[in-house]
N, C-alpha and C positions, 0 to 999 in steps of 0.2 A: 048556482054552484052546489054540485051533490056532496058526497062523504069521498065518491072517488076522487076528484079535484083536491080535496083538503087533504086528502092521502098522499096526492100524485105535490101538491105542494112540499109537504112535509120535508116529502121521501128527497124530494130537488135541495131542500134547504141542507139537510143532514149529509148528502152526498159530496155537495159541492164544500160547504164546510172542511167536512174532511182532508177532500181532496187539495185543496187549498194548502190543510195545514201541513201535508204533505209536500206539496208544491215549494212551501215556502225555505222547506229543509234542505229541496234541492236547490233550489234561489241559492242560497248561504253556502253552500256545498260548492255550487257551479262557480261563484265571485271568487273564492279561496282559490280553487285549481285553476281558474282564468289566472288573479293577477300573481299569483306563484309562478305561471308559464311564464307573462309578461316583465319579469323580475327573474327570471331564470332560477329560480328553487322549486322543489316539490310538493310542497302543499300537504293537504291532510293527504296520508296516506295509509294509515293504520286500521280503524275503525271500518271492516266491512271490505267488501271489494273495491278499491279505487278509494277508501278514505270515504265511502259516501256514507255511512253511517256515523262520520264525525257529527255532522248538525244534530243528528236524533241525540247524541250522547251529550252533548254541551247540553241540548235541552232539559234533558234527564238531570242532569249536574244541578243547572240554575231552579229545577224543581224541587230540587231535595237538599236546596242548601239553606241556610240560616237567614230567616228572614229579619235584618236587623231597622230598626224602629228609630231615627235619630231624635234625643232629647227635645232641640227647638221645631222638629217639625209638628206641624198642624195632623189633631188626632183624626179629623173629619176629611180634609182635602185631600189630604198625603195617599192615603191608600185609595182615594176615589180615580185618582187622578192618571194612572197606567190603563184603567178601564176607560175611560172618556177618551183617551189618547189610541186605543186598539178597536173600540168596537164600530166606530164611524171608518176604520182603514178599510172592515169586512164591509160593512154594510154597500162603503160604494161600492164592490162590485157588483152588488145586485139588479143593479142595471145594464150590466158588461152582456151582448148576444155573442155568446161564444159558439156558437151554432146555428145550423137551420135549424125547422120545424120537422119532427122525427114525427111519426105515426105508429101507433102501439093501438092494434085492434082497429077500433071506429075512433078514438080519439086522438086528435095530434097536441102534442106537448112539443113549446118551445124551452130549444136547452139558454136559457135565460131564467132567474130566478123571478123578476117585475119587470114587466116591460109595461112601466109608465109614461104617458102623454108629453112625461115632464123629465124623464131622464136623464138628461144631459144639468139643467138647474137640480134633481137630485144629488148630481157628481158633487158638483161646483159646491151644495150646503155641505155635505160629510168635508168635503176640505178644509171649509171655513171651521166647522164643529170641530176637526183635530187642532186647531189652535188655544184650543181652550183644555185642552188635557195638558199640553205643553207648556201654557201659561202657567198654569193652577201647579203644577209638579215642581218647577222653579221656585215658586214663588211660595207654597208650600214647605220645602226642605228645611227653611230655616237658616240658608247658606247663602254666601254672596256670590261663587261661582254659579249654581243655579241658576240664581236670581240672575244675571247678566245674560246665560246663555238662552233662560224662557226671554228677556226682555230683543234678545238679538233674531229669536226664531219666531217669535210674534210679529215684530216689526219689516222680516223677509216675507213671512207667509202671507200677509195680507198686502205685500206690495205686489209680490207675483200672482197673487187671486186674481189681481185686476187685470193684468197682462194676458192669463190666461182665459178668464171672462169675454177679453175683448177678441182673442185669436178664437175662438168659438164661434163668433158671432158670424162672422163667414159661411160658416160650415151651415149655422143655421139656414141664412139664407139661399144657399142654393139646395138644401134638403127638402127644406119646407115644413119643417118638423123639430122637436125636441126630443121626440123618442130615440133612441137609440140604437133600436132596431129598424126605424127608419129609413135613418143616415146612413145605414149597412143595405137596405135595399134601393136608396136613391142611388147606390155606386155600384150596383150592379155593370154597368158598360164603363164606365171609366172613372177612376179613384179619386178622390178631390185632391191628391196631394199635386197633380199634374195642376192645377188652379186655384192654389192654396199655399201655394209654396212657402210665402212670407208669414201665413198663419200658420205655419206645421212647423217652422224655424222657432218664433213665439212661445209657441205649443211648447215645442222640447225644451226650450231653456226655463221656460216656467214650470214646467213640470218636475226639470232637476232641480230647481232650486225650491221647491215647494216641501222633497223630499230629505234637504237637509242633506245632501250629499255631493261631495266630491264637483267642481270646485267651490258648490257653495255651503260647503259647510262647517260653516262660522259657528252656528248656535252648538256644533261638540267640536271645535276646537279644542284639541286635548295638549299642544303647546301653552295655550293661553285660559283654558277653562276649564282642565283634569278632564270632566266629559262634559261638561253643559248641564242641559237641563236636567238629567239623571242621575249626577256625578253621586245624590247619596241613596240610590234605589239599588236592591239587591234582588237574588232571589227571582219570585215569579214575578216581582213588579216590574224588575227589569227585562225579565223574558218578554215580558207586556210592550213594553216598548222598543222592544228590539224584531217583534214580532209585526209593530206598527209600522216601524221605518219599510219592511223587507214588503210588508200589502204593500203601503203607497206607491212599491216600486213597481208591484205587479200591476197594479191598477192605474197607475199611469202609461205605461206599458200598452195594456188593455184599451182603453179608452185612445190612445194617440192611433193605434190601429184601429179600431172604432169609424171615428172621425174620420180620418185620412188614405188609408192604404184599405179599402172597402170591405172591413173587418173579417167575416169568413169566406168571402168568397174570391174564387181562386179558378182555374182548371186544375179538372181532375176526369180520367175515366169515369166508364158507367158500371162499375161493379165498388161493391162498399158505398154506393152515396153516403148514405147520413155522415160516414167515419170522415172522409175529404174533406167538408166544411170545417170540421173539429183539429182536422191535422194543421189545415191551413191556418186557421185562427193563433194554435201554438206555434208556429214554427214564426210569426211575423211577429206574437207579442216574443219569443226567443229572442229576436233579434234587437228588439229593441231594451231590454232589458241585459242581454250581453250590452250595450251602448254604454246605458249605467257601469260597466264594470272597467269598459276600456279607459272614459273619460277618470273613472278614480285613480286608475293605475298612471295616468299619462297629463294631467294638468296641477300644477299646485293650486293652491288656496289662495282666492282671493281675498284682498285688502277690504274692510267695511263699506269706505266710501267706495270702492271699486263696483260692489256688490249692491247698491242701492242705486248707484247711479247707472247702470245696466236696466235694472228695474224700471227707474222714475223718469231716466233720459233718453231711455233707446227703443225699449219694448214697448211702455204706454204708447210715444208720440208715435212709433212704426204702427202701432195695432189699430190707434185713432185712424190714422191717417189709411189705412190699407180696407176698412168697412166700405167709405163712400165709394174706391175705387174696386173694390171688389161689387157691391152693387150695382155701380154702373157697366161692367163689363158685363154680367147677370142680367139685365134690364136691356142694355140698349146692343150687345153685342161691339161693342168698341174697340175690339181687344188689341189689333195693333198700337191703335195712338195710347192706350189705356197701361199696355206694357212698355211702351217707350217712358212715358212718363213716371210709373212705378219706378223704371231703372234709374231713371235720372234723381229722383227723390231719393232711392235707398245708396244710390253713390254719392251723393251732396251731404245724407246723414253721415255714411261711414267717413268718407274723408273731414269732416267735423270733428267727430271723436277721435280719427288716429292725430291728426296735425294738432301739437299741445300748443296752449294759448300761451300767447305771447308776455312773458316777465314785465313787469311793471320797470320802466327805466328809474333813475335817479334823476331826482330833481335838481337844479342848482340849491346851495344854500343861499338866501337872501341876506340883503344887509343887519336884519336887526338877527337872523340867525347864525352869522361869522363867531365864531368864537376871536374876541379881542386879546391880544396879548400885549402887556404891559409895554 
């Protein structure tokens, strides 16, 4: 690696940063004007053409307002704690190929920030690592709503890790790889969502629910927890975290196209190459991040135990049980008998969950339990 590399690094990190934080305005922007459609009101409309310069101005506001400091909270964790919870949101993208391989002179640069061996276990640590900002932020404040809503978004986030862990492991296996630009060139002829279905269903609800949003988001419950874990961050800390929530959406987003729908590649004519790759990469994570916006606007809030036992009783034992059968379809070619069976299992689990267990009857009372009267 010469000084041009270190250059041509740099110049990727600072670009993409940017463009991100850019990105992220319009994310916030796009959600507003969506569920005001779906709500039949108009939305930001003031700030700029279309209201789109509403997000830059709330940012500017939450930059320049009073950062207030509460009494019982922690002088050390307190302010650590919106950083720990934002810089792991960027960082997984740096394994997102949001492109092909461009050529500039004699050397080609891939538009991907690291394309490590290990990418996809990269995603998976930055997810784990934002539970510890959220933790520490709760539990920090000094408050009991806090404190409840880090203890309810720790408790989800490391249920649907696993969920999402194990819908992964499919994708590994028919890749053959962890890299992440891999899995994008192993689906060059057909996308793994066509043989993946049950893991891309996993996928998406693990991944709403890991972002703490709409219907699972319990830990800001604002009927029952003011805001959650943030309820007393102001200012940039809260910008921090509100900046965190909107990555996880992009990068889950990212990553579900990734994995499934054969990340940039697409048809396109033979004029623009490079730009085609880049168009198509946006317009699939688009759409799945519009998903994020329909499900908030169109599901209520689930109940705790609702919300856990999705996790513990539906997604784990589907995601267990869907590895051996997805390897064997992989391996031995079985796929009729392989998908008769899949159905039969995933209709035996569903009709389990929807049909409610049956009431505990009444016993007779026994003789020494008679109540005797005089």
């Amino acid at each position: 690696m010469d000084w041009v590399d270190i250059v041509i690094i740099l110049a990727k990190t600072v670009i993409v940063f940017l463009l991100l934080n850019l990105l992220l305005a319009l994310v916030v922007w796009a959600e507003r004007k969506v569920i005001a459609d779906m709500q039949s009101r108009i939305g930001p409309n003031v700030a700029g053409p279309f209201g789109i310069l509403q997000s830059i101005a709330d940012g500017l506001k939450l930059f320049m307002k009073e950062d207030i400091f509460p009494i019982t909270a922690d002088r050390i964790v307190y302010p650590i704690a919106p950083i720990i919870s934002a810089v792991p949101a960027f960082l997984a993208f740096a394994v997102v190929p949001f492109g092909n391989m461009i050529t500039i002179g004699h050397r080609h640069i891939l538009l991907q920030l690291a394309d490590l061996n290990v990418g996809l276990l990269f995603f998976l640590a930055m997810g784990s690592i934002a539970v510890y900002g959220v933790a520490l932020a709760g539990w920090s404040s000094g408050s009991k709503y806090p404190l409840i809503g880090a203890v309810r978004s720790s408790a989800q986030m490391i249920s649907y890790e696993i969920a999402m862990g194990l819908s992964v492991v499919p994708v590994v296996l028919y890749a053959g790889t962890l890299s992440t630009r891999g899995i994008v060139l192993a689906q060059q002829h057909l996308w793994f969502i066509g043989a993946q279905i049950p893991s891309f269903l996993i996928f998406l609800l693990a991944g709403v629910a890991e972002t703490n949003r709409a219907p699972f988001d319990l830990p800001e419950a604002e009927t029952e927890l003011v805001a959650g874990y943030h309820t007393e961050y102001s200012g940039i800390k809260f910008m921090m975290f509100f900046m965190a929530e909107y990555m996880h959406i992009v990068t889950i987003s990212a990553i579900a196209v990734t994995l499934f729908l054969g990340g940039w590649n697409g048809p396109h004519p033979h004029f623009l190459t490079p730009l085609w790759p880049v168009l198509w990469f946006l317009g699939k994570t688009s759409a799945f991040v519009f998903l994020f916006y329909w499900l908030r606007a169109s599901l209520p809030r689930l109940r705790y135990d609702q919300l856990m036992n999705v996790g513990w009783k539906f997604l784990i034992p589907v995601g267990l049980a869907w590895i051996p059968i997805s390897a064997a379809v992989h391996i031995f070619d079985i796929r009729r008998v392989v998908l008769i069976a899949a159905v039969v299992i995933a209709v035996v689990i569903i009709i389990s969950l929807v049909i409610p267990p049956k009431a505990p009857t009444d016993q007779p009372a026994t003789d020494s339990e008679e109540v005797k009267t005089p």
